[in-house]
N, C-alpha and C positions, 0 to 999 in steps of 0.2 A: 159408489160402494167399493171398498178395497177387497178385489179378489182374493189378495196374498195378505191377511191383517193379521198384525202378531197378537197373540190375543194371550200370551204368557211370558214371563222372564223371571229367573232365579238362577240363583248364586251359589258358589261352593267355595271354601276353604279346599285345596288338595295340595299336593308337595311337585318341587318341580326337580329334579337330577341331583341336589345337593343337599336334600333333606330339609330344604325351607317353604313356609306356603306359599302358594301362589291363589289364583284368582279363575277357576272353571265356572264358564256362565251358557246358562241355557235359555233360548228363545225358541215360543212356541208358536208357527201358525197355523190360524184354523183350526186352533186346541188339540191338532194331531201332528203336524209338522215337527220335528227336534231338529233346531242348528244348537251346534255345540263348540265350543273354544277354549282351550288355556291359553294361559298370560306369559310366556317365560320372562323372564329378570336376567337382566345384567350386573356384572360383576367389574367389570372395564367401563363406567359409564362416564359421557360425554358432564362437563358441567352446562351443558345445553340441551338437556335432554326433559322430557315430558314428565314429571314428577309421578312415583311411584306413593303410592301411600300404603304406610305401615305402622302396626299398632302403636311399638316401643314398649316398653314394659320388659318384665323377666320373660311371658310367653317366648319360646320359641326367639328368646337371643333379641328379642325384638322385631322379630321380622315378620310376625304374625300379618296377614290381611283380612282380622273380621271387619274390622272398617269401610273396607272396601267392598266386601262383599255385603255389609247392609248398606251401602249408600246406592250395589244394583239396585237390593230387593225395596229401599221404600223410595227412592228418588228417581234413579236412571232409567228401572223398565216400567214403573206406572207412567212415566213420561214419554216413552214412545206404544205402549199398547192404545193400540188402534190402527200403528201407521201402516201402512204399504209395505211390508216387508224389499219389495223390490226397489226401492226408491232409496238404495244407500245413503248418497248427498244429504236427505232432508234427513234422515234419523242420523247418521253423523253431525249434523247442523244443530238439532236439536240436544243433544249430547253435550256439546260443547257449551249450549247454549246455558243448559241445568247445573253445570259446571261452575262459566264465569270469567277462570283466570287462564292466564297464557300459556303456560306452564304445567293445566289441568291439577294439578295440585290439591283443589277442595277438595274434590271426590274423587281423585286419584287417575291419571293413568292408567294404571292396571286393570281399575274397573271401569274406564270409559273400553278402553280397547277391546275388553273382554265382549262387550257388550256388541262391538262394534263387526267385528268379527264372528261372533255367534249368527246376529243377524246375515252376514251376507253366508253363511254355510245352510243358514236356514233359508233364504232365496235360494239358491240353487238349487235346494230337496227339492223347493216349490216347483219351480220351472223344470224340473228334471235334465238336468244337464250337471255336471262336474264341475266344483267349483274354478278352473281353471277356463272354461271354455263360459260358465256366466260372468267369470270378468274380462275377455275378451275371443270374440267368435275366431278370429285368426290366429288363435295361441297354438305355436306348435317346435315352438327352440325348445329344446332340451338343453341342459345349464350342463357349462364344463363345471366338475366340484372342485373347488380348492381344497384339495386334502392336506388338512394339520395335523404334521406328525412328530415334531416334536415342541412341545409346549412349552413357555418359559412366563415371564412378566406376571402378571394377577391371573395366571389361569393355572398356576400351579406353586411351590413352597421352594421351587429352585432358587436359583441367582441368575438365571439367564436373564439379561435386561428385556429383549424384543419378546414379543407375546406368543408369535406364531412362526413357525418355520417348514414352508410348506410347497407342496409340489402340483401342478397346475397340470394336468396330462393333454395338452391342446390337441398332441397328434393323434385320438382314439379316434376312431370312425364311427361311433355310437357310444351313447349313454352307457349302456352295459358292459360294453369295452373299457371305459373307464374306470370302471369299480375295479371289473379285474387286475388294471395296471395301478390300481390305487392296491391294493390287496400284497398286489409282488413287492412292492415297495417297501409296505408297511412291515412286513413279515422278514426282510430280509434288512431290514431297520433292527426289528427285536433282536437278529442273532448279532447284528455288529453291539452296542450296544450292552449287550448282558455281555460278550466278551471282555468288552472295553472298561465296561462300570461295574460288571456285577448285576443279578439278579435284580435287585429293589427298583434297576436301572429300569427297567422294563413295565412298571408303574406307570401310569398314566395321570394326565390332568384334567382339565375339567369337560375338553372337548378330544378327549381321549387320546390326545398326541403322548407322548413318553415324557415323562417326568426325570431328565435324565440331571446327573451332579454336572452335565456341562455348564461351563458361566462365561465362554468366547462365543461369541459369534462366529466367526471361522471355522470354530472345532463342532460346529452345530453343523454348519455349511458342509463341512468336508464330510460329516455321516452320509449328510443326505447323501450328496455325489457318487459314495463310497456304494449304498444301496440301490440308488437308481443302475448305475452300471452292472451291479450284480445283479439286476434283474431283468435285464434284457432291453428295459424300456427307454434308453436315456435316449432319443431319435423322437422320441412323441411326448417327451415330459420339460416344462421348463421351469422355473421355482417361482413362488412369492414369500415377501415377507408380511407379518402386521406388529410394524413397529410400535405400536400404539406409544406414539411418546410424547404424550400429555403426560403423562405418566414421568417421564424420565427428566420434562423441563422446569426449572426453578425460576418462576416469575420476578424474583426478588434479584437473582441474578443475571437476568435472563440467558441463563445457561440450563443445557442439558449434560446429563451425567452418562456416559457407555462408558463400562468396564469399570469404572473408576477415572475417567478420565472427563476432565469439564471442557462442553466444546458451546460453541457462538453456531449461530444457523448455517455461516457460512463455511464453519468448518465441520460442520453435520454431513453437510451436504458432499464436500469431501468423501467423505467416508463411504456416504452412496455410491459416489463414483466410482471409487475404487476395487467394492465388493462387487458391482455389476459389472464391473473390469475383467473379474475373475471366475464370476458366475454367472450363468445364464440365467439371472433374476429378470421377471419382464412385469412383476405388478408387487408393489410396492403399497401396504395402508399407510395410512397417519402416521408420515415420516418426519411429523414436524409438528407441535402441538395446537391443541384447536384454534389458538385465536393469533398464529405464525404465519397473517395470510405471505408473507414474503417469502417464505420454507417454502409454502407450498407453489407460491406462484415460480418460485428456481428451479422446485422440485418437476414442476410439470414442464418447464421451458428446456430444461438442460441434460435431465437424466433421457430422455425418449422413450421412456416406457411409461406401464401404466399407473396413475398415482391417483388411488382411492380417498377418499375425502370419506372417514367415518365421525368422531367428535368431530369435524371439521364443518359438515353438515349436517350432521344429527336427523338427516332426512326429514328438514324443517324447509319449505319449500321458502321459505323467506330467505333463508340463509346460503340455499340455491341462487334464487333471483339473485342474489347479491352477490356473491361471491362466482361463479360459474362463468358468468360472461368475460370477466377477469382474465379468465386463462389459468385459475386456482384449480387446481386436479382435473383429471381429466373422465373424473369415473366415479362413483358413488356408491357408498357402502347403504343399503336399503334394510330399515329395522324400522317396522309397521307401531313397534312401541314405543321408539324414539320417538313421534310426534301425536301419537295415541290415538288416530282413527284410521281407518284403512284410506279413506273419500283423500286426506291429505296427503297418506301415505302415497296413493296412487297421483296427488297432484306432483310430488317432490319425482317421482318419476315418469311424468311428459313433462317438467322442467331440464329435465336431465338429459330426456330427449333432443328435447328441443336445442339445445345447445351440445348437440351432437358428443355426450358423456355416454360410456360403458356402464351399468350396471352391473353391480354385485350384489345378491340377496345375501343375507345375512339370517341365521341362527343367534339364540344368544346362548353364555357360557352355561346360564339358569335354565336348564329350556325344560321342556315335559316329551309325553311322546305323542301329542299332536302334531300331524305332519303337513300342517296346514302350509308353509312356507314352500314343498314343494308345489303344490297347488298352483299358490302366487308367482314363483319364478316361472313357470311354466305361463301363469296368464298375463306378464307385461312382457314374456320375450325377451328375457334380461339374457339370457344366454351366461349366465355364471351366478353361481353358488358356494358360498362355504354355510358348510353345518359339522365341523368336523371330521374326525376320523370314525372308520364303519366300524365302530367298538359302542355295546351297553344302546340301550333302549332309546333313546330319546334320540339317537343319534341316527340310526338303523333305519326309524319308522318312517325320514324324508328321504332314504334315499330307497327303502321297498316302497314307497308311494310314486317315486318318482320312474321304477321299474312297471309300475301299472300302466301309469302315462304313456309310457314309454311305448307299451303294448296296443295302448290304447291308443293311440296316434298312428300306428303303422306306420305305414309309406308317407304319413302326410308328415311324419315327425324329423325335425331336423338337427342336429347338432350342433354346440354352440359353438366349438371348434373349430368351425369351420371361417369362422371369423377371423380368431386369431390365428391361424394359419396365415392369412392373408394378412394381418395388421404387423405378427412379430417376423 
């Protein structure tokens, strides 16, 4: 007889950061227990990524997820009520099972993962322990956050080509230190900024960086620089980019497009070299697009820093195993909806492991203000995180979750800094 047996699951339509629905599912055990989860969506998504499903129609632009939330309520939870809620593996197994396809596609991603995720929030009630320490007992790295602060690519209406333009504070001595040097940064970003562009400048995108009329890279580069040193901090901050340039290359030609100008992989790469020539850039996303394994095999051989594999790996441990041992990035962008169960999500991270890769948890641009992803980075030890800049609700709620942890860790809690002190 299962101690911990769900003996409920229902579904909700709710909205996630951009006014679109998403997917909140609740599991019940021992008809008193509540795990609860949103779905966030992406806006940048990989062509390898776990199929969202969505109404179409006029509702809501098309983006509507009743669909999804009735394939929860008559398919995916009368097919795990009964099970062990603690037994992740077999109700993710079974999950996929009611599903089908590879892609999860029938019944959607959105509401496999919802499904997926609820359960184990709802394990944890059970066993009374934090969702961080039920997925593993030795979790205690605190994530450096990659703070994005100014937005460009699908994550805001600018012209800036790269997606993300962002600063990495390796040198804080704790979590909380970190916010604070993300804070000075940020704020001393607005004055440059509204000086330079004007008020509107000072608008934000989707993951709250500044929506600024810059459309160079350089002139993006040279804000930052400009703020870091006015802020005291540039001795403990180093930059990253998230090129995301799937986005920017043309399969038909196989060229990519920066600035206006058409470049070959080899002379992409170029460009790397020379903007980390001049910047102390040390992590670098999807500098090459997802299916460029030779971008990225150059990128991780030549440039010496860190190079994230996000469409690259779509945190599909298949495309891990494959790719990874290669010498293809050296680090992994982690997004639990990209492959649409946690049981996977967590295998694509001890593949990552295993093959001695860096971890990055990931937010997505669509998120809600479940702050469940601090949780997770906190329980595989990933020691890095982007979710943004510390602006608007959805964004705030991983990183006051991550201030609990924090608390709640004491002396046992450690900084992920402390790594790349040592690696950069």
């Amino acid at each position: 007889m299962n101690k911990f047996k769900i003996t409920g699951v229902t579904a909700r339509e709710i909205l996630d950061c951009r006014w679109n629905p998403t997917v909140q599912v609740d599991v019940w055990v021992n008809g008193e227990i509540l795990g609860r989860a949103d779905v966030p969506a992406g806006r940048s998504t990989g062509g390898h990524e776990a199929a969202e499903l969505r109404d179409k129609g006029k509702r809501y632009q098309g983006q509507g997820v009743r669909k999804a939330v009735k394939n929860v309520g008559d398919i995916l939870g009368p097919a795990v009520i009964g099970m062990d809620v603690t037994d992740q593996r077999k109700i993710d197994e079974k999950l996929r099972q009611m599903d089908g396809t590879k892609d999860k596609s029938k019944l959607g991603a959105n509401a496999i993962i919802g499904v997926s995720l609820a359960a184990a929030r709802a394990a944890s009630l059970a066993v009374e322990l934090p969702l961080y320490r039920y997925i593993n007992c030795n979790a205690h790295i605190l994530p450096v956050p990659l703070f994005n602060i100014i937005n460009g690519g699908k994550l805001t209406s600018n012209d800036l080509d790269f997606q993300e333009f962002c600063i990495f504070p390796i040198g804080a001595a704790t979590f909380s230190e970190s916010l604070e040097i993300g804070n000075a940064v940020y704020n001393e970003l607005r004055k440059i900024v509204i000086k330079k562009y004007g008020k509107l400048a000072a608008n934000t995108g989707d993951e709250g960086g500044f929506a600024t009329p810059i459309v160079k890279v350089h002139e993006a580069m040279d804000c930052m620089v400009q703020a870091v040193d006015r802020s005291g901090y540039e001795k403990k901050i180093v930059y990253g980019l998230d090129c995301a340039a799937t986005h920017l290359y043309d399969p038909k030609t196989e060229k990519y497009t920066l600035e206006g100008n058409k470049m070959m992989t080899g002379e992409l790469l170029d460009y790397y070299k020379a903007l980390i020539k001049k910047y102390p850039i040390k992590t670098i996303e999807d500098p090459f697009s997802e299916d460029d394994e030779e971008g990225f095999l150059r990128a991780t051989k030549e440039l010496g820093i860190q190079i994230i594999g996000d469409d690259f790996f779509c945190t599909n441990p298949d495309r891990i195993r494959e790719r990874a041992p290669k010498g293809a990035a050296n680090a992994l962008l982690w997004k639990f909806n990209q492959i649409g169960t946690l049981s996977e999500a967590l295998d694509a991270a001890e593949l990552s492991y295993r093959n001695s890769f860096g971890i990055m948890v990931s937010e997505r641009s669509g998120e809600t203000e479940d702050p469940i992803i601090a949780d997770l980075v906190v329980g595989i030890n990933a020691g890095q995180i982007k979710t943004g800049s510390g602006v608007r609700g959805e964004r705030t709620s991983k990183y006051n979750r991550l201030l609990q942890i924090e608390a709640e860790l004491g002396s046992q809690a450690r900084y992920g800094g402390m790594d790349f002190r040592a690696a950069f």
